[in-house]
mmCIF entry with sequence, helices, sheets and N, C-alpha, C, O atoms, coordinates in Angstrom:
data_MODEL
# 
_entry.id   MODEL 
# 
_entity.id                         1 
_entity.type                       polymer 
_entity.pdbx_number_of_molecules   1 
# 
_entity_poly.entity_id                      1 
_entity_poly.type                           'polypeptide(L)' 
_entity_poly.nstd_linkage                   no 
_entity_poly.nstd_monomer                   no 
_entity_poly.pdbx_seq_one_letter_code       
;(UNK)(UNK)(UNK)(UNK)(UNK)(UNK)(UNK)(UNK)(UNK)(UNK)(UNK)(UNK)(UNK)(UNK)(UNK)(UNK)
(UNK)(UNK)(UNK)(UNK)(UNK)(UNK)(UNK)(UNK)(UNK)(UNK)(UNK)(UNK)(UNK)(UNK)(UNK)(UNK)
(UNK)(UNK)(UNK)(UNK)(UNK)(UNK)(UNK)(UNK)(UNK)(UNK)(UNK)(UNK)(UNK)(UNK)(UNK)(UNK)
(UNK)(UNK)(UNK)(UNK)(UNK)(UNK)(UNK)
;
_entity_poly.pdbx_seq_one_letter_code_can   XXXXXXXXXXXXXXXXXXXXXXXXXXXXXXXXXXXXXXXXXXXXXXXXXXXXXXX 
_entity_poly.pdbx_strand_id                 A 
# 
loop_
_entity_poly_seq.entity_id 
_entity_poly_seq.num 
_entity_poly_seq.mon_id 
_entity_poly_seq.hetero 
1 1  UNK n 
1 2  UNK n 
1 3  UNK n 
1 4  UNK n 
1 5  UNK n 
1 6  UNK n 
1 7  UNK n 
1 8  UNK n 
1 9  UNK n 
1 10 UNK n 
1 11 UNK n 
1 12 UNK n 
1 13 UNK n 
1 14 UNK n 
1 15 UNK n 
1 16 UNK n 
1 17 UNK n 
1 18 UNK n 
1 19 UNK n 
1 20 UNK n 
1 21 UNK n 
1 22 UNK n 
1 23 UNK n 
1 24 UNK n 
1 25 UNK n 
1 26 UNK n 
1 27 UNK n 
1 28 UNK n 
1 29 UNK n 
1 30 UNK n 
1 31 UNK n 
1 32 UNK n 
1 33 UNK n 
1 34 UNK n 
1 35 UNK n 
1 36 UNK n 
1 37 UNK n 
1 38 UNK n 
1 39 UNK n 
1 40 UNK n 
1 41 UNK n 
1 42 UNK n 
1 43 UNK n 
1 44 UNK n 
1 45 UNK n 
1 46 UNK n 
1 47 UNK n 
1 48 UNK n 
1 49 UNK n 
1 50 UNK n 
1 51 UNK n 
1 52 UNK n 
1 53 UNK n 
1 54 UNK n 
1 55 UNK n 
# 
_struct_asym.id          A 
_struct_asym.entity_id   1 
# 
loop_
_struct_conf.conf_type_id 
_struct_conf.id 
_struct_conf.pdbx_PDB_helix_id 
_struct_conf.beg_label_comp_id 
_struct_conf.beg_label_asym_id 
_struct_conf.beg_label_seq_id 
_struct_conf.pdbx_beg_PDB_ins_code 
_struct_conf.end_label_comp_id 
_struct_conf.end_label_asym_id 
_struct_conf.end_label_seq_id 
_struct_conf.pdbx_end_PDB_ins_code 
_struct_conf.beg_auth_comp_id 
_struct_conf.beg_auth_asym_id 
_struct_conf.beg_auth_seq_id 
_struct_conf.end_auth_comp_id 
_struct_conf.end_auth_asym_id 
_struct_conf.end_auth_seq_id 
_struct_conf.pdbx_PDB_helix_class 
_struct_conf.details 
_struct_conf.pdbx_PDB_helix_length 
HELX_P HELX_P1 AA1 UNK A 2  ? UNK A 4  ? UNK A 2  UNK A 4  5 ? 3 
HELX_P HELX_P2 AA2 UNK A 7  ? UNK A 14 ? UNK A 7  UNK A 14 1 ? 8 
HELX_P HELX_P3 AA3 UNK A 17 ? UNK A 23 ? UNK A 17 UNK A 23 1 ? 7 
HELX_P HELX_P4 AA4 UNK A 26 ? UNK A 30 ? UNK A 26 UNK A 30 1 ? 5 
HELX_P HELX_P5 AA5 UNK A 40 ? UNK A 42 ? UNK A 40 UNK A 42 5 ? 3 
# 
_struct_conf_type.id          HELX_P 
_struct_conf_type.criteria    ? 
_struct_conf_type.reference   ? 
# 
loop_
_atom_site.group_PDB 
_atom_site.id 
_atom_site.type_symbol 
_atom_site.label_atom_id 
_atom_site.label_alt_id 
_atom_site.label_comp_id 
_atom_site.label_asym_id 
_atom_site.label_entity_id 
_atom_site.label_seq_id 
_atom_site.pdbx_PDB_ins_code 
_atom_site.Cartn_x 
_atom_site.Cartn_y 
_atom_site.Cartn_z 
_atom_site.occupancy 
_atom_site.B_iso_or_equiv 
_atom_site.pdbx_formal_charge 
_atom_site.auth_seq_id 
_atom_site.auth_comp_id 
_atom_site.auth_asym_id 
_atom_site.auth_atom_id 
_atom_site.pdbx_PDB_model_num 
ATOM 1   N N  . UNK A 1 1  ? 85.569  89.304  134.310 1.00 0.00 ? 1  UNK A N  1 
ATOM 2   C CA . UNK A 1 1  ? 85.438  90.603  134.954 1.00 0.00 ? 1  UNK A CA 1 
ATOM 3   C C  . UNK A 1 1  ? 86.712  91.410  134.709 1.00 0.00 ? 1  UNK A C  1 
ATOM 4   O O  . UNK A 1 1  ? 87.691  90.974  135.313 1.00 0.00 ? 1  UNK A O  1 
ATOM 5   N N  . UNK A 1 2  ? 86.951  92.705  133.805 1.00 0.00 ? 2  UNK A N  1 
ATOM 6   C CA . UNK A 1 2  ? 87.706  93.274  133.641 1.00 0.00 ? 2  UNK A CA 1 
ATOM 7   C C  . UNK A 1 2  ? 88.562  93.979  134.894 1.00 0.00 ? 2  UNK A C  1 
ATOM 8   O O  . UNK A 1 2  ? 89.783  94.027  135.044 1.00 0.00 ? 2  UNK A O  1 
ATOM 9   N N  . UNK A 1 3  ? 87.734  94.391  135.551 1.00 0.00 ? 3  UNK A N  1 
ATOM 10  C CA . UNK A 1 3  ? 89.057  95.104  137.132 1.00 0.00 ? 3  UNK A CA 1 
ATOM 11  C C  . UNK A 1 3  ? 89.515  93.842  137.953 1.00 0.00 ? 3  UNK A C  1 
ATOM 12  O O  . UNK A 1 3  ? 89.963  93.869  139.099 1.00 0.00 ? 3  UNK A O  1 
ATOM 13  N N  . UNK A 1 4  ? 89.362  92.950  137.320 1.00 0.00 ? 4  UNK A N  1 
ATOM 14  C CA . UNK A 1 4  ? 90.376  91.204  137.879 1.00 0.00 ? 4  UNK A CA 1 
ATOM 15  C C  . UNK A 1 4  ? 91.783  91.537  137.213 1.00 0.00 ? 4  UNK A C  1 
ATOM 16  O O  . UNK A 1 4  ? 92.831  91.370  137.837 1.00 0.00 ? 4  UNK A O  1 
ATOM 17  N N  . UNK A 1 5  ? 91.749  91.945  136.104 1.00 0.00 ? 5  UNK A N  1 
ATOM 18  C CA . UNK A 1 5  ? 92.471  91.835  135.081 1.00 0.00 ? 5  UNK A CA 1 
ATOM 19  C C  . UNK A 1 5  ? 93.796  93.055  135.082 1.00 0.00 ? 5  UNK A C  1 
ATOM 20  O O  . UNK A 1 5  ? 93.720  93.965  134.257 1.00 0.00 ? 5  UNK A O  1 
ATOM 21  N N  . UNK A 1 6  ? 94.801  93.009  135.899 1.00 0.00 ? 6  UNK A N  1 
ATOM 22  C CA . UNK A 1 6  ? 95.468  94.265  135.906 1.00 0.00 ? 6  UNK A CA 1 
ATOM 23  C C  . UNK A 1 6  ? 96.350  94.341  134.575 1.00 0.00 ? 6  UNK A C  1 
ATOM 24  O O  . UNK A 1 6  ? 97.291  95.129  134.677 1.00 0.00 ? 6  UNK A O  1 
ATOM 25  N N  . UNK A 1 7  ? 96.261  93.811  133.586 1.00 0.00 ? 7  UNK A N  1 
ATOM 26  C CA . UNK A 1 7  ? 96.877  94.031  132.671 1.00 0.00 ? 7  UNK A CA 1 
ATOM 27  C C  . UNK A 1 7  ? 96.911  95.432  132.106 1.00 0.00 ? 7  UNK A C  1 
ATOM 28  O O  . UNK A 1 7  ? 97.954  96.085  132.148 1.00 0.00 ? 7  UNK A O  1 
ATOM 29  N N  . UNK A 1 8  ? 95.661  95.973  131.513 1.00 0.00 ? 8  UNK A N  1 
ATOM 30  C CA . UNK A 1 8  ? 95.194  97.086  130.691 1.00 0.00 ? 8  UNK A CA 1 
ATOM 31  C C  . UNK A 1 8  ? 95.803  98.354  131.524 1.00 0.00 ? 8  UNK A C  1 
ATOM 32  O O  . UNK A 1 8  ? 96.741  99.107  131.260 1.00 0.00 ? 8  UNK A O  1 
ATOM 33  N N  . UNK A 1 9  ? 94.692  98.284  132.894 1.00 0.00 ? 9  UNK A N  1 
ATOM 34  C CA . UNK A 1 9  ? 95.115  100.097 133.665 1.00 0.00 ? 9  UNK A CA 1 
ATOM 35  C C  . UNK A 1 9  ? 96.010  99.875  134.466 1.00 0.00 ? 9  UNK A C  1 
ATOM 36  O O  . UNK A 1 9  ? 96.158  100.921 135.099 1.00 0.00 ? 9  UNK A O  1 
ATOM 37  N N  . UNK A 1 10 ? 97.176  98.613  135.061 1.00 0.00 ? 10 UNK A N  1 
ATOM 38  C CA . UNK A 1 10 ? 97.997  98.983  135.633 1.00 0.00 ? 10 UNK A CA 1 
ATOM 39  C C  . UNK A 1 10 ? 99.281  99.292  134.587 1.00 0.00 ? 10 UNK A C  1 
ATOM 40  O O  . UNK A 1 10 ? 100.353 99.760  134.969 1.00 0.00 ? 10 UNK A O  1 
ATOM 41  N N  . UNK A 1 11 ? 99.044  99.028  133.542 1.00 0.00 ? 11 UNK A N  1 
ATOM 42  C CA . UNK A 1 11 ? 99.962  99.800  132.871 1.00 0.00 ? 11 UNK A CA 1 
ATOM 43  C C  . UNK A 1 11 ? 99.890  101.080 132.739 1.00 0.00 ? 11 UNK A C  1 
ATOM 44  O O  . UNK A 1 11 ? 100.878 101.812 132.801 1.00 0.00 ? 11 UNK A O  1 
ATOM 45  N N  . UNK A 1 12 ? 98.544  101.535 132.516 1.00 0.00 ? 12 UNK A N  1 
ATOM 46  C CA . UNK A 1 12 ? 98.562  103.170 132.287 1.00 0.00 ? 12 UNK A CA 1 
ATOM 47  C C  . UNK A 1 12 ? 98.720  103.719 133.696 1.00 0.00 ? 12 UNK A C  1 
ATOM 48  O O  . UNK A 1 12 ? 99.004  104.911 133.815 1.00 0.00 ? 12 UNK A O  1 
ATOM 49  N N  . UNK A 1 13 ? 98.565  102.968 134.761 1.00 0.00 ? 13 UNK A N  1 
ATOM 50  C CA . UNK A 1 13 ? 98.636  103.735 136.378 1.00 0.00 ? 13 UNK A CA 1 
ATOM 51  C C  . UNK A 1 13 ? 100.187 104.397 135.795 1.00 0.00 ? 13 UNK A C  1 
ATOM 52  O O  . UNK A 1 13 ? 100.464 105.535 135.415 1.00 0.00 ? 13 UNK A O  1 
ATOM 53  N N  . UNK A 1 14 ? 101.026 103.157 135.913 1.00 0.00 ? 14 UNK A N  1 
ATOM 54  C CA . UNK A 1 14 ? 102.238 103.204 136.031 1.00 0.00 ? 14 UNK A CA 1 
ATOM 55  C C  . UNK A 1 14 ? 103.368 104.143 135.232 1.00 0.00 ? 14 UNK A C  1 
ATOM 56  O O  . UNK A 1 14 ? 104.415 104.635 135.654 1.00 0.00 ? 14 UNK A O  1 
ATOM 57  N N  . UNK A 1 15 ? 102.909 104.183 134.259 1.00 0.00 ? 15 UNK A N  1 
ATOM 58  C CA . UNK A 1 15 ? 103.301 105.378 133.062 1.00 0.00 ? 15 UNK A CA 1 
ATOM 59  C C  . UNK A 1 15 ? 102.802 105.793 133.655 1.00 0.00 ? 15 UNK A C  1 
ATOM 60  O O  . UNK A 1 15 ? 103.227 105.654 134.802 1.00 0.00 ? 15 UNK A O  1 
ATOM 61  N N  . UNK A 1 16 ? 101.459 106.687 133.510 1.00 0.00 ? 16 UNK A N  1 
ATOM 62  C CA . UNK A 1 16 ? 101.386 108.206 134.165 1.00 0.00 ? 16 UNK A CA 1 
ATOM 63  C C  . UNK A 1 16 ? 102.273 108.700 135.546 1.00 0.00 ? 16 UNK A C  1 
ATOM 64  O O  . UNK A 1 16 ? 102.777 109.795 135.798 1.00 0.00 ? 16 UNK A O  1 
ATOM 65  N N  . UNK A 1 17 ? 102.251 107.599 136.225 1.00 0.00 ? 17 UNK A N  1 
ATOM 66  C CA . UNK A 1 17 ? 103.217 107.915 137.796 1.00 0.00 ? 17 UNK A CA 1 
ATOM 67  C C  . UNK A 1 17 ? 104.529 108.144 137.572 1.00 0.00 ? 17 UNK A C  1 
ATOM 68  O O  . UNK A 1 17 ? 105.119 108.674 138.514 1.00 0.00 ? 17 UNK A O  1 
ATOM 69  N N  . UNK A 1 18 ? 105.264 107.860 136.443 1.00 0.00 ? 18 UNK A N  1 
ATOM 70  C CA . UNK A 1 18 ? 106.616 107.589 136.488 1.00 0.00 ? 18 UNK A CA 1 
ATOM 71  C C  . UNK A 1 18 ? 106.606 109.244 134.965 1.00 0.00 ? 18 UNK A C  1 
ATOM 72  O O  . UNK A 1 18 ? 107.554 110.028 134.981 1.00 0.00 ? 18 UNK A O  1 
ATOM 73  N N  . UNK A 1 19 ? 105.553 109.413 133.998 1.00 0.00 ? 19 UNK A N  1 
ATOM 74  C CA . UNK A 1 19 ? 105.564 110.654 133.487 1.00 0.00 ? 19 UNK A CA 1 
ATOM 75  C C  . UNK A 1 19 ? 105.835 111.622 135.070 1.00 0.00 ? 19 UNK A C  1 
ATOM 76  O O  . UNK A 1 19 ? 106.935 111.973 135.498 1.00 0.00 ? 19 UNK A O  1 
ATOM 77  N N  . UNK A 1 20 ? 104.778 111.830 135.572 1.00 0.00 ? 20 UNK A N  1 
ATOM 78  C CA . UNK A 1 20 ? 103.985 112.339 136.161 1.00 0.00 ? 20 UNK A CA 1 
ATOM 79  C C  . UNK A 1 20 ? 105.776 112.880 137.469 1.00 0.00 ? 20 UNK A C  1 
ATOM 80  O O  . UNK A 1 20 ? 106.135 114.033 137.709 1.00 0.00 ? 20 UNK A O  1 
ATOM 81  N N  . UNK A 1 21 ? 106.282 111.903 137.862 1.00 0.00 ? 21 UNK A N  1 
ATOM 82  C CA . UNK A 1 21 ? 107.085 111.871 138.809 1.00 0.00 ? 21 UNK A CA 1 
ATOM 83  C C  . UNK A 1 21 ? 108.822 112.334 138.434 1.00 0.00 ? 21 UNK A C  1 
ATOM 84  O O  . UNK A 1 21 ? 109.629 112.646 139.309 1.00 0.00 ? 21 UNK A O  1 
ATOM 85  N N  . UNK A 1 22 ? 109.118 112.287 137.009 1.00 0.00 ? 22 UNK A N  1 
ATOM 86  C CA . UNK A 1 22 ? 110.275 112.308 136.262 1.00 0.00 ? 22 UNK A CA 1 
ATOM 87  C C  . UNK A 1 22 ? 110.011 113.408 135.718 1.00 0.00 ? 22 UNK A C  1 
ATOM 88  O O  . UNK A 1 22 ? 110.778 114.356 135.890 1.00 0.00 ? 22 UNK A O  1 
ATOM 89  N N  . UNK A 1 23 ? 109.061 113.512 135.071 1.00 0.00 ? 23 UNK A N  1 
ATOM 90  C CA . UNK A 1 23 ? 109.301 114.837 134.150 1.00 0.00 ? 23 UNK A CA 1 
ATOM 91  C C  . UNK A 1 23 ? 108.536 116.119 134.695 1.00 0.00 ? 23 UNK A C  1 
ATOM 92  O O  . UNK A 1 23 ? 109.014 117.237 134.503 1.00 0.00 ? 23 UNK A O  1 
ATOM 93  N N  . UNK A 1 24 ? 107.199 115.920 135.459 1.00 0.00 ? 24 UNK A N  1 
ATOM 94  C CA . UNK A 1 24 ? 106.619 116.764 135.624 1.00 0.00 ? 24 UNK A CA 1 
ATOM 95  C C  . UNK A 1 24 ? 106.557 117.708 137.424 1.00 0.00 ? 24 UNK A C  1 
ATOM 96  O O  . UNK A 1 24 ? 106.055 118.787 137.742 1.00 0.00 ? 24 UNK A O  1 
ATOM 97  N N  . UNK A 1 25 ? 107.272 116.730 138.176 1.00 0.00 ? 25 UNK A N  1 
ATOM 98  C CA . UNK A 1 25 ? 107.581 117.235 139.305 1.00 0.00 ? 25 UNK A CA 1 
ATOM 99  C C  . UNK A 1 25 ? 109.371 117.887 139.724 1.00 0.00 ? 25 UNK A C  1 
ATOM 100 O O  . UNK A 1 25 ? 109.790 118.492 140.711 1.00 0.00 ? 25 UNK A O  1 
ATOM 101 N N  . UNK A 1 26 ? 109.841 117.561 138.855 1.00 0.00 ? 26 UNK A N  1 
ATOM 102 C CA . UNK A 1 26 ? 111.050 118.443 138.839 1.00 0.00 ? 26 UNK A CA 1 
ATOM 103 C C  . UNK A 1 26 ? 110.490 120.197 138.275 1.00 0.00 ? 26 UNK A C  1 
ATOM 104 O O  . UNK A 1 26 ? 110.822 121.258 138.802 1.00 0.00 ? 26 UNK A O  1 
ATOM 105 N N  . UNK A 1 27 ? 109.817 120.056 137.390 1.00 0.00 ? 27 UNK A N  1 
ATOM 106 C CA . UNK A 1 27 ? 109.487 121.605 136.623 1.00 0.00 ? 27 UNK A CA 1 
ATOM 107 C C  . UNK A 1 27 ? 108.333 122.126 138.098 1.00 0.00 ? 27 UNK A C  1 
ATOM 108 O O  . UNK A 1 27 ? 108.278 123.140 138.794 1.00 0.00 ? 27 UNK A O  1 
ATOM 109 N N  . UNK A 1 28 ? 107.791 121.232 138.072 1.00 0.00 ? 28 UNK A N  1 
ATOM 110 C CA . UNK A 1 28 ? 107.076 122.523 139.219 1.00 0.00 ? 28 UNK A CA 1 
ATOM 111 C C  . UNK A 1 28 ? 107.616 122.284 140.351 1.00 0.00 ? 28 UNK A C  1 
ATOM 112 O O  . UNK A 1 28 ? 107.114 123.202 140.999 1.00 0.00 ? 28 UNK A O  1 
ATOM 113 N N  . UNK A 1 29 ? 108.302 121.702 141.108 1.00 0.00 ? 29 UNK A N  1 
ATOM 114 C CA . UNK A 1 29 ? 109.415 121.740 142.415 1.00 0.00 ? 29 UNK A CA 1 
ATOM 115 C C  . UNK A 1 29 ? 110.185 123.376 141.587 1.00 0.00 ? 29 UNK A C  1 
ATOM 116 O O  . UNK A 1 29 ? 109.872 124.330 142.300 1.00 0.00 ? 29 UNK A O  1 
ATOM 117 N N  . UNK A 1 30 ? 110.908 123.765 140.544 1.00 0.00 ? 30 UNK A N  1 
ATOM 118 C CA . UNK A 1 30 ? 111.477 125.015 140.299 1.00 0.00 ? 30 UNK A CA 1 
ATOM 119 C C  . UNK A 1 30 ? 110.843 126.352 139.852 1.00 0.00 ? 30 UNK A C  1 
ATOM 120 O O  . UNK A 1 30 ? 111.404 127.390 139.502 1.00 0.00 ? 30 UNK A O  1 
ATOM 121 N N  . UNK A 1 31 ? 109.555 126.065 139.953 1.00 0.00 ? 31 UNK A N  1 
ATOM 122 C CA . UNK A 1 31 ? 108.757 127.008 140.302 1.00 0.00 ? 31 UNK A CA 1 
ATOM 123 C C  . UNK A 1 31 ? 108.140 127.268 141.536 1.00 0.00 ? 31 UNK A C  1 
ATOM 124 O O  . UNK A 1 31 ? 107.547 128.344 141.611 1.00 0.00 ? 31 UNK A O  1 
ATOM 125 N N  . UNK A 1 32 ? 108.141 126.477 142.601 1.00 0.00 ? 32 UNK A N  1 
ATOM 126 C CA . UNK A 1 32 ? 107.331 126.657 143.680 1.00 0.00 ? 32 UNK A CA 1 
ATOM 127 C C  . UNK A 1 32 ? 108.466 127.371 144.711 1.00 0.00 ? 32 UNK A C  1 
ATOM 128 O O  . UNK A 1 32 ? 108.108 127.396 145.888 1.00 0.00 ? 32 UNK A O  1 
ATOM 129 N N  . UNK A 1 33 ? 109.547 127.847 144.469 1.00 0.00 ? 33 UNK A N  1 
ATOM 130 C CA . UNK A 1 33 ? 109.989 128.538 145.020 1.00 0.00 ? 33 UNK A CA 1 
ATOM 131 C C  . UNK A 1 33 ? 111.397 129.264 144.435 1.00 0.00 ? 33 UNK A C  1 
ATOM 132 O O  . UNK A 1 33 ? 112.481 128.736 144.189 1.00 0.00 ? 33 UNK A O  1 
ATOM 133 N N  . UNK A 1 34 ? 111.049 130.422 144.328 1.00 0.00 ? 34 UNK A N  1 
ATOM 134 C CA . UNK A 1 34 ? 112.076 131.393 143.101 1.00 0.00 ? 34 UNK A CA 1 
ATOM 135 C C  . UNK A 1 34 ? 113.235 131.264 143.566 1.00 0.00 ? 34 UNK A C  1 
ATOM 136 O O  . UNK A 1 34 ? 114.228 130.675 143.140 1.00 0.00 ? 34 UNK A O  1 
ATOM 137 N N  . UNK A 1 35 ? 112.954 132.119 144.873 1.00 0.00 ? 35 UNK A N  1 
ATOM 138 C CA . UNK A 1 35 ? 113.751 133.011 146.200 1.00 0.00 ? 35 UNK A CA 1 
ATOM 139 C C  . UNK A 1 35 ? 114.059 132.294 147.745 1.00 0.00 ? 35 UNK A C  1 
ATOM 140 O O  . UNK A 1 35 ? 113.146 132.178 148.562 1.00 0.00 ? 35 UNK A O  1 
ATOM 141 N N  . UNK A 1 36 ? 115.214 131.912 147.981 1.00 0.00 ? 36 UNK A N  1 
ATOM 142 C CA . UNK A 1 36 ? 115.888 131.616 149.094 1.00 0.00 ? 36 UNK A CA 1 
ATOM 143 C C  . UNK A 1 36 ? 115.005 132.583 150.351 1.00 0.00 ? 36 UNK A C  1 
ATOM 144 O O  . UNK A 1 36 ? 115.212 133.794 150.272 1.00 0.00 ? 36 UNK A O  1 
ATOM 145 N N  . UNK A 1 37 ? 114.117 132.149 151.402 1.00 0.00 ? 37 UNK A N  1 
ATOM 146 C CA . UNK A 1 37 ? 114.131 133.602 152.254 1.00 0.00 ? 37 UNK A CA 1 
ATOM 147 C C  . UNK A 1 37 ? 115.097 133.264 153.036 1.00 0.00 ? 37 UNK A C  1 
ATOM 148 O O  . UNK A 1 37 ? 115.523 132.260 153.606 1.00 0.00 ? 37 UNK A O  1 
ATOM 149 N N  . UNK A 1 38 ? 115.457 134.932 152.855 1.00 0.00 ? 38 UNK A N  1 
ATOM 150 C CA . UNK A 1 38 ? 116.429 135.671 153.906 1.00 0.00 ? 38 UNK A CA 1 
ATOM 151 C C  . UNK A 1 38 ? 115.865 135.513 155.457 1.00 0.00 ? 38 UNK A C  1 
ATOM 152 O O  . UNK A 1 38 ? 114.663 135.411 155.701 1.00 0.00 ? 38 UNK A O  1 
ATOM 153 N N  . UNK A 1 39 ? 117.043 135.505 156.612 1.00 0.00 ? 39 UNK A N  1 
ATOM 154 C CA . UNK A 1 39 ? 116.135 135.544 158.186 1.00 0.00 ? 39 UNK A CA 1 
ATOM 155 C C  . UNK A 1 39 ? 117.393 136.866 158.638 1.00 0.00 ? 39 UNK A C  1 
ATOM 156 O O  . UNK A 1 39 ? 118.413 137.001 159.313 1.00 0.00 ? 39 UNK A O  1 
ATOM 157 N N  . UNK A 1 40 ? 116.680 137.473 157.937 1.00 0.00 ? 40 UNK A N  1 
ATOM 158 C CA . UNK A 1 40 ? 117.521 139.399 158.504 1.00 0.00 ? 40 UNK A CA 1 
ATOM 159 C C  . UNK A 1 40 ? 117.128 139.164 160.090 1.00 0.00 ? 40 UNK A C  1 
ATOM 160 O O  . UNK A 1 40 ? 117.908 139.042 161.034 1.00 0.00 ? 40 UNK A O  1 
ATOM 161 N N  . UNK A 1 41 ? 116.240 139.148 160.098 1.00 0.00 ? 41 UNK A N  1 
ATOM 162 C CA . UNK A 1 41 ? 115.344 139.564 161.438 1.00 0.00 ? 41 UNK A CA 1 
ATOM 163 C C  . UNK A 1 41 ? 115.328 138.775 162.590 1.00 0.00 ? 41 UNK A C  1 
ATOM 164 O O  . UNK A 1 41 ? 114.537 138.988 163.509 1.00 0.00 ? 41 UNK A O  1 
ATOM 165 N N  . UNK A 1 42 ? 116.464 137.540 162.596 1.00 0.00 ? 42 UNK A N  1 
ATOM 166 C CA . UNK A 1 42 ? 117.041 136.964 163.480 1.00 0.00 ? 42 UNK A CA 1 
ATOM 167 C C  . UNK A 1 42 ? 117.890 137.912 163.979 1.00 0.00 ? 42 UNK A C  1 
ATOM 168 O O  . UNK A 1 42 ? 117.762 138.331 165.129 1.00 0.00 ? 42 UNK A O  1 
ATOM 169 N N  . UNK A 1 43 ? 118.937 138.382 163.066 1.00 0.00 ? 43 UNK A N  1 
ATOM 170 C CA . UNK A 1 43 ? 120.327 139.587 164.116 1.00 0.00 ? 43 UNK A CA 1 
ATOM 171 C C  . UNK A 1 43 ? 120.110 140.749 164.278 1.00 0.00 ? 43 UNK A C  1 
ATOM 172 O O  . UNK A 1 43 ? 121.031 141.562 164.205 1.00 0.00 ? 43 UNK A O  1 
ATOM 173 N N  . UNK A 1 44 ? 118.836 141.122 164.539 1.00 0.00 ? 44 UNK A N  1 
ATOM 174 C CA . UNK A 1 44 ? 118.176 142.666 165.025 1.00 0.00 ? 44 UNK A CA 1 
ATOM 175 C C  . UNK A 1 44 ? 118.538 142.552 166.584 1.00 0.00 ? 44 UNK A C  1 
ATOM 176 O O  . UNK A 1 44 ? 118.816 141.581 167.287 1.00 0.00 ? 44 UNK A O  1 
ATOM 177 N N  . UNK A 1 45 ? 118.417 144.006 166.863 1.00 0.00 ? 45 UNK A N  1 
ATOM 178 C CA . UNK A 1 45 ? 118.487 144.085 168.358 1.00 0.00 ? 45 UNK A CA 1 
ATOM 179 C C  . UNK A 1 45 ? 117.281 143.643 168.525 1.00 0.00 ? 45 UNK A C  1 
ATOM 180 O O  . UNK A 1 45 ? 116.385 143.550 167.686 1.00 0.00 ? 45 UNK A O  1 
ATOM 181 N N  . UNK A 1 46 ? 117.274 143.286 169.985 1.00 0.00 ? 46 UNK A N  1 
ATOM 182 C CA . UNK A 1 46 ? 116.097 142.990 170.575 1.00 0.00 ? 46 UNK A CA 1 
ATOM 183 C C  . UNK A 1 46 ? 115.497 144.771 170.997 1.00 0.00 ? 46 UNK A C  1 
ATOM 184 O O  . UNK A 1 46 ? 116.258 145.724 171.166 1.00 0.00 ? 46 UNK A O  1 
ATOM 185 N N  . UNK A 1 47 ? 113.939 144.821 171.089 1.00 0.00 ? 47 UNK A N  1 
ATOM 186 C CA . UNK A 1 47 ? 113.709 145.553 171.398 1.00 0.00 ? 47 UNK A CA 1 
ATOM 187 C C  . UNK A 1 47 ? 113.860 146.200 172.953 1.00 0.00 ? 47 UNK A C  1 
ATOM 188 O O  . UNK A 1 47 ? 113.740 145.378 173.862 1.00 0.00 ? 47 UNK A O  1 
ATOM 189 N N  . UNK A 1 48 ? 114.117 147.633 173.342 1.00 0.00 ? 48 UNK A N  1 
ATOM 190 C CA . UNK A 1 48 ? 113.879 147.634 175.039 1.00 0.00 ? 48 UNK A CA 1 
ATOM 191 C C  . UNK A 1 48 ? 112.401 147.616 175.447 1.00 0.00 ? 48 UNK A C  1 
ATOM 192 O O  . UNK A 1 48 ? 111.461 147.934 174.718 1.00 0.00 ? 48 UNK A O  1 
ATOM 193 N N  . UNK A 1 49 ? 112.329 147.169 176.801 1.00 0.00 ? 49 UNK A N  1 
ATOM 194 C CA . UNK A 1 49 ? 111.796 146.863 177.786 1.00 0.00 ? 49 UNK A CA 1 
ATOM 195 C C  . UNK A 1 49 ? 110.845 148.162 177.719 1.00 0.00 ? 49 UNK A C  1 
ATOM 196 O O  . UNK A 1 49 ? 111.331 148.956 176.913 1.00 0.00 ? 49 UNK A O  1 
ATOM 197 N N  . UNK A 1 50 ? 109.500 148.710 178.365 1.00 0.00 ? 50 UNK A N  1 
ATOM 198 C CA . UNK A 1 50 ? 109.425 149.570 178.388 1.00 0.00 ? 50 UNK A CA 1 
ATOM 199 C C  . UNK A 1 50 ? 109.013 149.849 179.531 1.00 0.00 ? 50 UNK A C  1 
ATOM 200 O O  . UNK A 1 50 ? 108.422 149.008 180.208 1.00 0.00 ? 50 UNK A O  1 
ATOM 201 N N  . UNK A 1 51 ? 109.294 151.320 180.036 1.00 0.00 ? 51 UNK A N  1 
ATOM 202 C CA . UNK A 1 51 ? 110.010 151.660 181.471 1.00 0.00 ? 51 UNK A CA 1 
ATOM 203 C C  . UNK A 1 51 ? 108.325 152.481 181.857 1.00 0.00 ? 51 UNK A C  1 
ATOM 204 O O  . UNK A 1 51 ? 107.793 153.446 181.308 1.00 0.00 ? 51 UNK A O  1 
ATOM 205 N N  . UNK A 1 52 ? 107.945 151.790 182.774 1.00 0.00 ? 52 UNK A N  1 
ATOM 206 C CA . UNK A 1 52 ? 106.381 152.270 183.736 1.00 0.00 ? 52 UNK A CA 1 
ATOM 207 C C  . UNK A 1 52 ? 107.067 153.024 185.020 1.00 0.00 ? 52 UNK A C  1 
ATOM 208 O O  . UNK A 1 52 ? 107.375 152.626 186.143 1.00 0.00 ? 52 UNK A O  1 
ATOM 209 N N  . UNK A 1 53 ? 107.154 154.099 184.456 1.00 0.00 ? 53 UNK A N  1 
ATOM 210 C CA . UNK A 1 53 ? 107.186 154.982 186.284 1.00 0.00 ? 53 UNK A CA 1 
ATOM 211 C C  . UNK A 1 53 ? 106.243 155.053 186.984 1.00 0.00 ? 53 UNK A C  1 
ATOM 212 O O  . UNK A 1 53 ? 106.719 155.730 187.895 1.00 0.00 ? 53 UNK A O  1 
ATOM 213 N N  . UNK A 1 54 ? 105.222 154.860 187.264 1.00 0.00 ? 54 UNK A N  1 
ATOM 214 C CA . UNK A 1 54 ? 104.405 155.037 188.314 1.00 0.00 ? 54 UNK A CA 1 
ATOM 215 C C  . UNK A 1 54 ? 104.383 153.457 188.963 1.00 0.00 ? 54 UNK A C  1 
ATOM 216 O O  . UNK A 1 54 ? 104.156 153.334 190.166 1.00 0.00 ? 54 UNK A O  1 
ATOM 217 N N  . UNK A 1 55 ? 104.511 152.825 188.518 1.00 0.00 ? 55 UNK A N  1 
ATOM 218 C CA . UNK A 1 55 ? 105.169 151.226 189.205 1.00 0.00 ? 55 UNK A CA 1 
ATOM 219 C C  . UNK A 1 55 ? 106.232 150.737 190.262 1.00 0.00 ? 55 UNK A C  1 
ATOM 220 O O  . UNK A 1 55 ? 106.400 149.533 190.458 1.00 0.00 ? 55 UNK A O  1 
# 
């Protein structure tokens, strides 16, 4: 019975995982994000309160 036999596809598992993990996840990890975001919008004023006169 051949899937007894891990000779054949655990070799190819293993190459592809170690292609797959070395060469091909560094290049798209430096595409999946260009741009640092900025957090401007932490040191804004807070907005005021708004004032109900008939209250």
């Amino acid at each position: 019975m051949p899937q007894l036999s891990p000779g054949p596809w655990f070799a190819i598992f293993t190459i592809s995982w170690m292609i797959l993990l070395l060469i091909l996840m560094p290049k798209i990890n430096n595409l999946k994000s260009m741009n640092e975001p900025t957090f401007m919008g932490l040191f804004l004023n807070k907005p005021q309160s708004w004032n109900w006169p008939w209250i």
